[in-house]
OpenMM code with the backbone's topology and positions (N, CA, C; nanometers):
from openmm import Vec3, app, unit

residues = "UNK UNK UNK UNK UNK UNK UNK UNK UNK UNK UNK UNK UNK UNK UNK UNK UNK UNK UNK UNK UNK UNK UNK UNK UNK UNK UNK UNK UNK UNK UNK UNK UNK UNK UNK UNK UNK UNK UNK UNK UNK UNK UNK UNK UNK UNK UNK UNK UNK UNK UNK UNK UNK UNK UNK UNK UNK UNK UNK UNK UNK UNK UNK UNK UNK UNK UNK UNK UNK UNK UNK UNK UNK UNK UNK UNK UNK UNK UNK UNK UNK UNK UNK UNK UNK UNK UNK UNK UNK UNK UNK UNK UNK UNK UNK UNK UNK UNK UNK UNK UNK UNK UNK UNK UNK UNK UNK UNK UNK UNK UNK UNK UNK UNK UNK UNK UNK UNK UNK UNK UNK UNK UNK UNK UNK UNK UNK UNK UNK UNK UNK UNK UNK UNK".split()
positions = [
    Vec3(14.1879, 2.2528, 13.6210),
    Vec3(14.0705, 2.2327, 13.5379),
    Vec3(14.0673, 2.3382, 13.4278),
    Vec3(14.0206, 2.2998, 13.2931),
    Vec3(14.0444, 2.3957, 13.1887),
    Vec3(13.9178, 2.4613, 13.1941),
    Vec3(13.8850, 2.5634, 13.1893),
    Vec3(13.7665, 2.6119, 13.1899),
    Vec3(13.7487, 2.6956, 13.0258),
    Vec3(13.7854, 2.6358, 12.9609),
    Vec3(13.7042, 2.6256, 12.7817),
    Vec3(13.7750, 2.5495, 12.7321),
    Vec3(13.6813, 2.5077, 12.5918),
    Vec3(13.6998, 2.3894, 12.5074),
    Vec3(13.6847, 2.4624, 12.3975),
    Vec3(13.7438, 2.4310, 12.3146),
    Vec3(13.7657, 2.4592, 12.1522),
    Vec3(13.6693, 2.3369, 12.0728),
    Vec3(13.5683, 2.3289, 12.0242),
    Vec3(13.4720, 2.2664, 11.9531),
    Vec3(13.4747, 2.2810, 11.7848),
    Vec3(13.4688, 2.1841, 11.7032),
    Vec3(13.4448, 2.1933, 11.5998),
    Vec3(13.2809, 2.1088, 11.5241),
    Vec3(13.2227, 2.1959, 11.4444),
    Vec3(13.1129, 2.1793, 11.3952),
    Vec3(13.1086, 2.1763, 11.2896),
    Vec3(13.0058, 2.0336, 11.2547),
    Vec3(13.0465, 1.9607, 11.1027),
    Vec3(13.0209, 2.1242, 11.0189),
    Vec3(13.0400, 2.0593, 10.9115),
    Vec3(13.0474, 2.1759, 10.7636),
    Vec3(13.0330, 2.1194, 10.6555),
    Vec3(12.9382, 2.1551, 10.6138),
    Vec3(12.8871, 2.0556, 10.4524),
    Vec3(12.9209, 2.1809, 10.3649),
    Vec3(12.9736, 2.1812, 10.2394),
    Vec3(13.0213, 2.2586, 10.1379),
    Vec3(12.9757, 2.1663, 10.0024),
    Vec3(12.9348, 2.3133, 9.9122),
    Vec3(12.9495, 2.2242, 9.7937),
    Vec3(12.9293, 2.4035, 9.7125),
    Vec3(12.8828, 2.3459, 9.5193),
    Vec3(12.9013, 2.4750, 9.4736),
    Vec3(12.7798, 2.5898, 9.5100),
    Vec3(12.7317, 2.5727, 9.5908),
    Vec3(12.6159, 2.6200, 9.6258),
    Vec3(12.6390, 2.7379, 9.7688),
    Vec3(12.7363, 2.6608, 9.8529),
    Vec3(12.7833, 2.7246, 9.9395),
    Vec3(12.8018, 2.6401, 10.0768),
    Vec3(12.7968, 2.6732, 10.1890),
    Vec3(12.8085, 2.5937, 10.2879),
    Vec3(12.6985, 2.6146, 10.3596),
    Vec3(12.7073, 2.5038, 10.4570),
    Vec3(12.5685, 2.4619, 10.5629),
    Vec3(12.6503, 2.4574, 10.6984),
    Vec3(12.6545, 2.4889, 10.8113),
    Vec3(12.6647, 2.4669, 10.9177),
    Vec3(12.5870, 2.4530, 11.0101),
    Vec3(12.5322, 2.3317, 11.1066),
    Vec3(12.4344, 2.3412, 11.1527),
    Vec3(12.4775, 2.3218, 11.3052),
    Vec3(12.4251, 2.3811, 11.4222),
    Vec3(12.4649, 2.3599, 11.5643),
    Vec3(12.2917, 2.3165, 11.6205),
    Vec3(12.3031, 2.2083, 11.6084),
    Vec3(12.1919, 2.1520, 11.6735),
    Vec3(12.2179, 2.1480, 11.8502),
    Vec3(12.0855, 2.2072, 11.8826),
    Vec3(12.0610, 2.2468, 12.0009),
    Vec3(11.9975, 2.0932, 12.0609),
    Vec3(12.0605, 1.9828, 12.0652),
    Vec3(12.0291, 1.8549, 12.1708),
    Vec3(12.0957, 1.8379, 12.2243),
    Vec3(12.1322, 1.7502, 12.2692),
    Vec3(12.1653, 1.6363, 12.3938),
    Vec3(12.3433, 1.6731, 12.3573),
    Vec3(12.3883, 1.6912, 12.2078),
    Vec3(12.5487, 1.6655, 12.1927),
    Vec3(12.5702, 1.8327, 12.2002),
    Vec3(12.4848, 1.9328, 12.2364),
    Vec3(12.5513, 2.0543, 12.2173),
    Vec3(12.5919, 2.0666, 12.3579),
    Vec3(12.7042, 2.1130, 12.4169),
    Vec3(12.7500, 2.1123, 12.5372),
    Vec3(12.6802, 2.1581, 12.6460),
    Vec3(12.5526, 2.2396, 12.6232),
    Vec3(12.4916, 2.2863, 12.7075),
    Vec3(12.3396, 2.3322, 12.6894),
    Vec3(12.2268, 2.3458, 12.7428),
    Vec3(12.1075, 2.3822, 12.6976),
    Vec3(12.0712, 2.5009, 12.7190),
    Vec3(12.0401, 2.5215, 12.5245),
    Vec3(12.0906, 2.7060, 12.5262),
    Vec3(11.9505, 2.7607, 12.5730),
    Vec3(11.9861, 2.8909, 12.6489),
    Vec3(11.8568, 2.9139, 12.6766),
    Vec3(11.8515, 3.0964, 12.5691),
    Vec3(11.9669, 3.1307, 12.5728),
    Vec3(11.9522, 3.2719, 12.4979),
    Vec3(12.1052, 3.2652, 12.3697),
    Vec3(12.0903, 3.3703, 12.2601),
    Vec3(12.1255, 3.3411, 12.1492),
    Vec3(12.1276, 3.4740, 12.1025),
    Vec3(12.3016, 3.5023, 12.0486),
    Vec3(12.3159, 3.6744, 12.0953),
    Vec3(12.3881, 3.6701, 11.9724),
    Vec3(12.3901, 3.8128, 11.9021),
    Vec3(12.5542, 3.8811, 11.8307),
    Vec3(12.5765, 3.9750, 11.8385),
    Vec3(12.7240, 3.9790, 11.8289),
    Vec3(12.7801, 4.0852, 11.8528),
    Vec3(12.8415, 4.1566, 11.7697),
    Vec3(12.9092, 4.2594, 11.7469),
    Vec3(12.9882, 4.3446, 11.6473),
    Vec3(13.0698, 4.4470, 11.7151),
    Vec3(13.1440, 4.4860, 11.6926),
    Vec3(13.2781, 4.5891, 11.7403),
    Vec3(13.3006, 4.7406, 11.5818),
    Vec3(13.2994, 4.8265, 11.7301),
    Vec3(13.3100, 4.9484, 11.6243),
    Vec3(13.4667, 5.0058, 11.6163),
    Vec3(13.5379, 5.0592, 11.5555),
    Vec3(13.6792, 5.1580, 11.5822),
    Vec3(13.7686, 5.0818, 11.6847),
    Vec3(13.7418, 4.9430, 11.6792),
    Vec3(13.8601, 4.8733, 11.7053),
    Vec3(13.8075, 4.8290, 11.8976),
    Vec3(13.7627, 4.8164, 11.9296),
    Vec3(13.6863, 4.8599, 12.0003),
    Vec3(13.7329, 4.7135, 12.0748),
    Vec3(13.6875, 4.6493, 12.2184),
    Vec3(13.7262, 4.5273, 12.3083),
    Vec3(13.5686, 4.5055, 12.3143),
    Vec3(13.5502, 4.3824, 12.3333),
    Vec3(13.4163, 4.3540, 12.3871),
    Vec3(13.3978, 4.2436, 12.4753),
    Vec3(13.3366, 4.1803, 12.6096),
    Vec3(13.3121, 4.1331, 12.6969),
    Vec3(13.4082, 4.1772, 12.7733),
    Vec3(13.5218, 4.1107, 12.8383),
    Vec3(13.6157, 4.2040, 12.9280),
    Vec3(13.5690, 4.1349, 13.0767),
    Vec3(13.4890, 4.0132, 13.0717),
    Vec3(13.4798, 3.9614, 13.2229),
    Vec3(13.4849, 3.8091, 13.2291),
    Vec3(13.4278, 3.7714, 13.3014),
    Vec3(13.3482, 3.6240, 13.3285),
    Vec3(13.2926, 3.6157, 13.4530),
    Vec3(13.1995, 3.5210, 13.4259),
    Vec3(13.0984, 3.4542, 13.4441),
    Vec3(13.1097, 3.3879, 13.5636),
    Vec3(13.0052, 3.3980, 13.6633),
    Vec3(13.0041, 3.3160, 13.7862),
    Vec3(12.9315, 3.1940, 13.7827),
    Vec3(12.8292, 3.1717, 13.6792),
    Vec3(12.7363, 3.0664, 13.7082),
    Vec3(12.6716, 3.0298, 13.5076),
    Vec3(12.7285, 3.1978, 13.4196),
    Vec3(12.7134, 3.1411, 13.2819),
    Vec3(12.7723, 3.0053, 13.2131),
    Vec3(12.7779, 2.9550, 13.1290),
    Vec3(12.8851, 2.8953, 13.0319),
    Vec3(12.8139, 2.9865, 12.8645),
    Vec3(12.9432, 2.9830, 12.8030),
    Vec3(12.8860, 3.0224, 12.6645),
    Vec3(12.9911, 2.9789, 12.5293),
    Vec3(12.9333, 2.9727, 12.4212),
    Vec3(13.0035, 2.9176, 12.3079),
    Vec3(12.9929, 3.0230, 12.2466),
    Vec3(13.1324, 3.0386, 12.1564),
    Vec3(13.1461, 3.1688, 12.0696),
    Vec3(13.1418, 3.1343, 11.9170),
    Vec3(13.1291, 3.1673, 11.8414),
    Vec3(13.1585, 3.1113, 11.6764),
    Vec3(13.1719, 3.2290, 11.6077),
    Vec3(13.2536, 3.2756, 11.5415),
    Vec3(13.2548, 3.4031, 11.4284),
    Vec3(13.2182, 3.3593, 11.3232),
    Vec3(13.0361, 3.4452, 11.3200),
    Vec3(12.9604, 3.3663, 11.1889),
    Vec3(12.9942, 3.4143, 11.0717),
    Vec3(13.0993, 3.5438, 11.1318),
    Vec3(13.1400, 3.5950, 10.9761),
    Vec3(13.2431, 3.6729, 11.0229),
    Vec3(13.3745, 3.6575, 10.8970),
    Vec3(13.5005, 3.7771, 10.9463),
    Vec3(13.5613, 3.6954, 11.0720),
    Vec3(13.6668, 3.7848, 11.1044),
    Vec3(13.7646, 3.6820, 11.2381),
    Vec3(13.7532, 3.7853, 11.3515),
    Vec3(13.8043, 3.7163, 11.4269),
    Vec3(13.7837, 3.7815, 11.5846),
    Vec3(13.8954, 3.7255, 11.6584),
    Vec3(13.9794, 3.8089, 11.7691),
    Vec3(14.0594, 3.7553, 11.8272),
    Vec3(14.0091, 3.7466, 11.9649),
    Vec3(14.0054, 3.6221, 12.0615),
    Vec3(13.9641, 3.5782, 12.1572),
    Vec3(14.0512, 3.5699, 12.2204),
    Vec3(14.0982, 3.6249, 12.3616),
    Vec3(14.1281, 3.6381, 12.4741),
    Vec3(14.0859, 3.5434, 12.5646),
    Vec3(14.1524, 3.4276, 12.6318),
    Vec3(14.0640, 3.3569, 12.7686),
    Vec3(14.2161, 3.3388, 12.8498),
    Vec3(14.1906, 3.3316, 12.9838),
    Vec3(14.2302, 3.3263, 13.1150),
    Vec3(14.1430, 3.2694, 13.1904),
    Vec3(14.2375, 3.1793, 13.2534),
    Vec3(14.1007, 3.0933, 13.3352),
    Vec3(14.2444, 3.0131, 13.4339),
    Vec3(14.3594, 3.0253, 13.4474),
    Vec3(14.4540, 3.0511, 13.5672),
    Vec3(14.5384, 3.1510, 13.5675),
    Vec3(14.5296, 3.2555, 13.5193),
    Vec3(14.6142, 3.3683, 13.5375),
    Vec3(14.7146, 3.3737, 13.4197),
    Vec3(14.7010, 3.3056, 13.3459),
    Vec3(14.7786, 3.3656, 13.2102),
    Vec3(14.7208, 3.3392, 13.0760),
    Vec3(14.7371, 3.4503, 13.0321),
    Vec3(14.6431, 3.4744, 12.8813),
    Vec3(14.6889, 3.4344, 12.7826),
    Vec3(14.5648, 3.3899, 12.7226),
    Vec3(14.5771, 3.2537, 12.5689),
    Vec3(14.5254, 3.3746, 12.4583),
    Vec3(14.5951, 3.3817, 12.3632),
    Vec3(14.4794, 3.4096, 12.2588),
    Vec3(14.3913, 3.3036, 12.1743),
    Vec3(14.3356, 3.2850, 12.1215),
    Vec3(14.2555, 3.2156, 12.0224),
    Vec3(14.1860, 3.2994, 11.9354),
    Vec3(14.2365, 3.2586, 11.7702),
    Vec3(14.1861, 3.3328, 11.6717),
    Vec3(14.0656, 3.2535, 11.6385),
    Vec3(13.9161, 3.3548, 11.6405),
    Vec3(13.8178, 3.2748, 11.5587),
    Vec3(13.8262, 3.3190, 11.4063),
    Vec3(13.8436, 3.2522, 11.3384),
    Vec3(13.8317, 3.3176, 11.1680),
    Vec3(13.7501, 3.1519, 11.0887),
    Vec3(13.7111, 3.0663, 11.1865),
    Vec3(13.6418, 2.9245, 11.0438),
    Vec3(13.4625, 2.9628, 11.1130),
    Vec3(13.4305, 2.9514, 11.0520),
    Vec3(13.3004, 2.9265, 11.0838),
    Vec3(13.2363, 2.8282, 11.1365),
    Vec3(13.2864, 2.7083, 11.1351),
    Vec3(13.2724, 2.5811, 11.2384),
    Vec3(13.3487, 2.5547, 11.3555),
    Vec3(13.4343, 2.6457, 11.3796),
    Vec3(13.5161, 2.6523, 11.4902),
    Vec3(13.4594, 2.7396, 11.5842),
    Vec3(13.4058, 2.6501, 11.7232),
    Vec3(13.3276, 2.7305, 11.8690),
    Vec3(13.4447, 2.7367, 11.9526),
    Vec3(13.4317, 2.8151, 12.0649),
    Vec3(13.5166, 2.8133, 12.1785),
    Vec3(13.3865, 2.8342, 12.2569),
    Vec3(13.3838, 2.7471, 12.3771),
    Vec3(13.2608, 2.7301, 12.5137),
    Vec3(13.3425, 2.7867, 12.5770),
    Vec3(13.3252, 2.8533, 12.6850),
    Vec3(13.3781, 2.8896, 12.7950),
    Vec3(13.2824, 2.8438, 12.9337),
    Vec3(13.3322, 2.8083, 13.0340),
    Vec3(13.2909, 2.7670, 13.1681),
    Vec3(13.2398, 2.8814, 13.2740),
    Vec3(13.2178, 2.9371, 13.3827),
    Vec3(13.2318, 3.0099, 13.4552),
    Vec3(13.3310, 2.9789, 13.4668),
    Vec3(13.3910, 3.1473, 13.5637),
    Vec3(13.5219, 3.1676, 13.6166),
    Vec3(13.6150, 3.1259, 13.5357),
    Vec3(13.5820, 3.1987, 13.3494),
    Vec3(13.7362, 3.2039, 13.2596),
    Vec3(13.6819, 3.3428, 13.2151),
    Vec3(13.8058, 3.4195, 13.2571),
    Vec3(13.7247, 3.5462, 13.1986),
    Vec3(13.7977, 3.5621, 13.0116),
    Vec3(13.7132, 3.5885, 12.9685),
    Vec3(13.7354, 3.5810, 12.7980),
    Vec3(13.6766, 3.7542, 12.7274),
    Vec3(13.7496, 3.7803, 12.6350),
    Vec3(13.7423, 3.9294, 12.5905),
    Vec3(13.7827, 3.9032, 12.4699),
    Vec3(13.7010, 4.0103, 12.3776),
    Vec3(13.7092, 3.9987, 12.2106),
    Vec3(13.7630, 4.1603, 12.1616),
    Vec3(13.8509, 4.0901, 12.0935),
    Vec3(13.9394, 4.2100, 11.9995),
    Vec3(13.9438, 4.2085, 11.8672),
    Vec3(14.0120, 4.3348, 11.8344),
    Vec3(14.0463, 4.2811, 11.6355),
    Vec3(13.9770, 4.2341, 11.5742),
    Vec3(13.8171, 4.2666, 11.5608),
    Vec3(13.7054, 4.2576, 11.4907),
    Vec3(13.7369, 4.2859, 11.3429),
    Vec3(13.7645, 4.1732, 11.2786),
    Vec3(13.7687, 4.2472, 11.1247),
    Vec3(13.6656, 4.3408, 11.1163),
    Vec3(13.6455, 4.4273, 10.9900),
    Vec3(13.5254, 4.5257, 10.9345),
    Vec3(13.4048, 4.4004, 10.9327),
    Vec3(13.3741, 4.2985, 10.8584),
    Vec3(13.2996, 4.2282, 10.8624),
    Vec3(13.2632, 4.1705, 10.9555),
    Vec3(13.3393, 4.1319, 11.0658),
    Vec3(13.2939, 4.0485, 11.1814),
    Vec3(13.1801, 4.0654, 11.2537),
    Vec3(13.1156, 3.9339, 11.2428),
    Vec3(13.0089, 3.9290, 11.3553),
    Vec3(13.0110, 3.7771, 11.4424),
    Vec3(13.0349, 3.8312, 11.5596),
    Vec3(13.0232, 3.6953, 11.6362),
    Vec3(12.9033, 3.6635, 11.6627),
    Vec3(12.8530, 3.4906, 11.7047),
    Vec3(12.7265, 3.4508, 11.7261),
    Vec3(12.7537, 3.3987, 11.8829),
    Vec3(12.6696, 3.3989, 11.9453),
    Vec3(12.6915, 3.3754, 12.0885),
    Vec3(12.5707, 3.2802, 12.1147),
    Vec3(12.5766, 3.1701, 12.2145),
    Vec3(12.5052, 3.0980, 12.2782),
    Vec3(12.5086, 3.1124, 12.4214),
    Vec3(12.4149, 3.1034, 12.4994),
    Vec3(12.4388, 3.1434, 12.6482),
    Vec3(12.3386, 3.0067, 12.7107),
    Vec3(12.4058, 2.9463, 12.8123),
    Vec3(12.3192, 2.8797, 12.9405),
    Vec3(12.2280, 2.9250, 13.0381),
    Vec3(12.2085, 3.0340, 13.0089),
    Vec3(12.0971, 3.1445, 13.0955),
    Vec3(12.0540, 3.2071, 13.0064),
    Vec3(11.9299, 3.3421, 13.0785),
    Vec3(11.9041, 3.4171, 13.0534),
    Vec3(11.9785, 3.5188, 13.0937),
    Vec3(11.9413, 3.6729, 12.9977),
    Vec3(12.0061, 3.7363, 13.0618),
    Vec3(12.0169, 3.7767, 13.1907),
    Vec3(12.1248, 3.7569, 13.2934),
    Vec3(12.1976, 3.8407, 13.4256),
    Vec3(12.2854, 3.9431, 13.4629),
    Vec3(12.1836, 4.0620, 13.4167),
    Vec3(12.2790, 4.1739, 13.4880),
    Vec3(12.3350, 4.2078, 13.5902),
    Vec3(12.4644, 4.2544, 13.6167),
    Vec3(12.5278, 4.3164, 13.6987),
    Vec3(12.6543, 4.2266, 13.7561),
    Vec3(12.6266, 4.2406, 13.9142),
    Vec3(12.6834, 4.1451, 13.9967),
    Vec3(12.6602, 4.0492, 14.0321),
    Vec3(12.5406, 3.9891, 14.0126),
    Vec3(12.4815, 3.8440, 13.9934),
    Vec3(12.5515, 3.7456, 13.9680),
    Vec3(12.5835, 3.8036, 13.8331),
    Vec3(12.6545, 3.7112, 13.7366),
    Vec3(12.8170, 3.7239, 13.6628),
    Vec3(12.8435, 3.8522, 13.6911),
    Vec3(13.0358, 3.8829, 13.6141),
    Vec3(13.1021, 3.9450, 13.7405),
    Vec3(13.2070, 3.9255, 13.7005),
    Vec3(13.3822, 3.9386, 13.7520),
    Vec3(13.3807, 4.0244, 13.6022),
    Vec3(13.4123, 4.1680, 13.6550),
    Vec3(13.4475, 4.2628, 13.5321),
    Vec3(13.5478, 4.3203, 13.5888),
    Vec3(13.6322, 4.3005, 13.6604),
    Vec3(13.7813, 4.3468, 13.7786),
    Vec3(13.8679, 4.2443, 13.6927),
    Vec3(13.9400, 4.2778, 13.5908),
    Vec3(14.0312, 4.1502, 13.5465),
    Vec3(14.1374, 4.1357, 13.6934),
    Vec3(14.1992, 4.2463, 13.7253),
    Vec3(14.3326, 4.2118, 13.8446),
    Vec3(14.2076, 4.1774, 13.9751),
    Vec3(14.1561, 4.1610, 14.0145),
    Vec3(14.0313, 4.0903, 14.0793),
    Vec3(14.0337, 3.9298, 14.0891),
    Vec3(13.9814, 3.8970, 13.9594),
    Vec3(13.9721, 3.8183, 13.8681),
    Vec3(14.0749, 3.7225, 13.9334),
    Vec3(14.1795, 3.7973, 13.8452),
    Vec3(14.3498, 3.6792, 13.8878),
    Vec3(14.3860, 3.6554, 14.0347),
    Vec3(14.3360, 3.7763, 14.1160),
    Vec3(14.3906, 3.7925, 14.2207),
    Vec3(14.3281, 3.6811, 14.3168),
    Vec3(14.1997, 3.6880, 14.2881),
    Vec3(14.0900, 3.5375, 14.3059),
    Vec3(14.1084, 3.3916, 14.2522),
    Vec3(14.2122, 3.4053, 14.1623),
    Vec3(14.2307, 3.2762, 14.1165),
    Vec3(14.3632, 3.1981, 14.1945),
    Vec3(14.3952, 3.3311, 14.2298),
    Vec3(14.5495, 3.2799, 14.3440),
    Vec3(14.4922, 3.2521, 14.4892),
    Vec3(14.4458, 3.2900, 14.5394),
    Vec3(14.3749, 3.2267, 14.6585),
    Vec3(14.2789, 3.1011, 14.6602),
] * unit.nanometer
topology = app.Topology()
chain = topology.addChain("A")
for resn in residues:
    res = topology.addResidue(resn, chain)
    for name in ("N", "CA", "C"):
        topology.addAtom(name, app.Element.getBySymbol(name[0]), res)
């Protein structure tokens, strides 16, 4: 089972600039309940786990980002750099963000509220894999 999907979201352009819209109904993969961004300093990694019971969609609303997912024990990259281009992730894919251009800011959608701690992440990547082999 793949545990993320690569999504694309219409894009209206003209000389004015562009429109992207992610309507929150019935066709967005999931019902968002929280709505996050992020940014990276000095090169810096960010998330570094997954999710037991989250799902979440990523979009780089600005600048590129390199995306990390594992979700059977061997690692994909995926570059975000379009602005209509999401990656969802499932529980149990752990996904991590690198190579934040200077500009980058990612936009995040989440299926929960926030869950701290152990509730909710696998932050043990050799954990992680080691759980995916059993």
């Amino acid at each position: 089972m793949q545990n993320y999907t690569i999504h694309s979201f219409p894009l209206f352009s003209d000389k004015r600039g562009t429109l992207i819209p992610f309507e929150l109904n019935e066709n967005f993969p999931f019902e968002v309940k929280r709505v996050y961004l992020v940014t990276a300093h000095d090169s810096q990694r960010r998330g570094g786990h997954a999710h037991k019971i989250e799902s979440e969609l990523f979009v780089a609303a600005q600048g590129s980002i390199k995306m990390l997912v594992n979700q059977a024990g061997a690692d994909e990259i995926i570059t975000l750099d379009t602005k209509n281009k999401a990656v969802e992730v499932l529980p149990y894919c752990w996904h991590e963000f690198y190579d934040f251009s200077e500009d980058a800011v990612l936009l995040c959608f989440s299926s929960t509220h926030y869950l701290p701690g152990e509730e909710n992440y696998i932050t043990d990547k050799d954990a992680f894999i080691s759980a995916l082999r059993n």
